[in-house]
N, C-alpha and C positions, 0 to 999 in steps of 0.2 A: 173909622178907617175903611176905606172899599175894598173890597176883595178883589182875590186876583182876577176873576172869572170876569169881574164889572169895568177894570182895566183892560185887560183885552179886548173886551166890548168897544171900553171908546175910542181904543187905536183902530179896531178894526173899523168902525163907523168912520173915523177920520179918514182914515184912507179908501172905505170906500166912493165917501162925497166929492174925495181930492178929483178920482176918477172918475166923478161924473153920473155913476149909478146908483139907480136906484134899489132896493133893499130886492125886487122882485125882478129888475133884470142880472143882478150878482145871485141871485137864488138859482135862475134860469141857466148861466154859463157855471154854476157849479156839478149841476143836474139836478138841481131839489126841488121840491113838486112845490112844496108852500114859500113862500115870500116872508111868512112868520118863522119861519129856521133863522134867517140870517136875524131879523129882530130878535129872539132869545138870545142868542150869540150876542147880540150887542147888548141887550140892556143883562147882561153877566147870568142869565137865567139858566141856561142848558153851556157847559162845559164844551171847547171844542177841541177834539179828541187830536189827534195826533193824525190820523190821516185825512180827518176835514181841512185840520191846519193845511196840506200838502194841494187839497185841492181848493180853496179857497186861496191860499196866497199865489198859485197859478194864475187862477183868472184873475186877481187882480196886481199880477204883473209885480211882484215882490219877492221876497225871500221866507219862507216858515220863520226863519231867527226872525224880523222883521215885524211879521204880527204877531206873534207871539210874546218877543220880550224886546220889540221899539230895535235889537243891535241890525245897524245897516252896516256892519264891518264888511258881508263878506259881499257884499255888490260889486261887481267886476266896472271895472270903469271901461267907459263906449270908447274904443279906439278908431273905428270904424264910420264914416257914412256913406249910405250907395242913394239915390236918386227913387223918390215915390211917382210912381206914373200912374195916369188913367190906364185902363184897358186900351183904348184906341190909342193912344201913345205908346203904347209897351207894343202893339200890334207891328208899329212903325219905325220902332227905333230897334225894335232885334232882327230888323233886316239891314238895317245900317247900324252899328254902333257908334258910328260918328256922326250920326244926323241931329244927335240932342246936345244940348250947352246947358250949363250949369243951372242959367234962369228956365230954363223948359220943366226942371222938375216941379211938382207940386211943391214939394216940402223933402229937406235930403233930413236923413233919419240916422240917428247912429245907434250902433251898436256894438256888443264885444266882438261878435259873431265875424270872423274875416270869410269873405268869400272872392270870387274875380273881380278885376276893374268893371267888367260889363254886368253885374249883378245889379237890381233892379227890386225895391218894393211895390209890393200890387195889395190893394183892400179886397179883404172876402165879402165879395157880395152872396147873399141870397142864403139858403139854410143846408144846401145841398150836403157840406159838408161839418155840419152839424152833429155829432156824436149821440146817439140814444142816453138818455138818462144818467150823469154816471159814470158814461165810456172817455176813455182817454188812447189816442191824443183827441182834439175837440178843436174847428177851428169855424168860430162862432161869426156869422155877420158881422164886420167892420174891424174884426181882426187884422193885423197887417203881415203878410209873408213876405220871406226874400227868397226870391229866385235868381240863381246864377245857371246862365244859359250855357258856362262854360263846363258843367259836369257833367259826368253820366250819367243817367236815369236808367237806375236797375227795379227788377217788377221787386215790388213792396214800397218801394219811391212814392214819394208826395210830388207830384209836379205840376208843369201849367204846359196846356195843351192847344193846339189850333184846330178848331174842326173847321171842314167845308170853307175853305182861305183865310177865313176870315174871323171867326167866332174862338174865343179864347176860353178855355176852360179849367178849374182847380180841382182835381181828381189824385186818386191814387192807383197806380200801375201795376194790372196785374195780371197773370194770365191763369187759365183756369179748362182744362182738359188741351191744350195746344191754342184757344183761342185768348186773345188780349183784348184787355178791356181798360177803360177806365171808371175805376170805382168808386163813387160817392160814401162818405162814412156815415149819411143818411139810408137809414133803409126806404124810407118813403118815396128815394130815387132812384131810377132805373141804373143799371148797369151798362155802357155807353160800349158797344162793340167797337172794335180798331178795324176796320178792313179800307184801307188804301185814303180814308179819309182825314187821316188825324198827321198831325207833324210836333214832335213833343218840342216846346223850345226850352224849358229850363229845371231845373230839379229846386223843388221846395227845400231851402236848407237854415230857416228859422222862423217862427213865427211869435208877434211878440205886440200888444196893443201900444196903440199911438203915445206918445209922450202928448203930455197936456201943454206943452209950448207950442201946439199946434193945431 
């Protein structure tokens, strides 16, 4: 009879190949330095605790009930989809909201999450906002956010930003002795000063990786 520890293993392994990664980029988006952590875990060798469960079933986009004991009772069903755009599309279309039609999106995505008509998913490129080891929240390369340009963006906000007209950027807003910044959750990146050059367009208000239907 296998043990419980060798069961969780293979749901976990199951679900991580669903999504496509490999044992050392699920190791990376957790914060864990070796690539043989997620392999204990799967082949039932090292127990995973209670708060690994929370951040492993994070990155891979599930529920702790989930990996742990297979119940997908409490998964909210997507009522929701808003329209996935390139950069240069997202660039063009929040100066018009009516210049895109339904075929312009890449891929419309759903979600529970309700935000405006005019909300819009964008892909995290680059590592800028990348979390150190461990840190949460964490919004890893190829991650997908949804921005709704119709809210406010208060400083501690996640949001998406225009520098110099044109250049769009994923930072977090904050200010710091009277001056505003936009700030990467990468320390390895600089701190981006607001003076006259930035124009915020929308507040980060979910972040959640791609469905494999796509």
């Amino acid at each position: 009879m296998k043990k419980i520890n060798e069961i969780i293993g293979e749901r976990l392994k199951s679900i991580r190949e669903s999504r496509g990664l490999s044992q050392a980029q699920l190791a990376k988006l957790c914060g864990y330095s070796a690539a043989s952590r997620i392999g204990n875990y799967e082949l039932g060798e090292r127990k995973i605790s209670a708060d690994d469960a929370l951040v492993i079933s994070e990155a891979l986009g599930v529920s702790p009930a989930e990996l742990m004991f297979g119940d997908r009772s409490d998964q909210v069903v997507s009522n929701y989809e808003y329209p996935l755009f390139s950069k240069v599309q997202a660039g063009a279309f929040t100066e018009n909201s009516n210049a895109y039609t339904r075929s312009d999106a890449i891929a419309w995505i759903p979600t529970a999450k309700k935000a405006s008509d005019n909300a819009f998913w964008l892909e995290v490129e680059g590592h800028s906002m990348t979390a150190p080891q461990g840190g949460r929240p964490s919004f890893p390369e190829g991650m997908l956010i949804l921005v709704d340009p119709d809210q406010d963006v208060d400083f501690g906000d996640f949001c998406i930003a225009r520098l110099h007209g044109d250049e769009f950027t994923f930072k977090r807003l904050i200010r710091e002795s009277g001056q505003d910044y936009l700030e990467p959750l990468n320390p390895r990146f600089d701190l981006i000063p607001i003076n006259g050059n930035c124009q915020i367009i929308g507040k980060v208000v979910k972040s959640q990786w791609p469905d494999d239907t796509f």
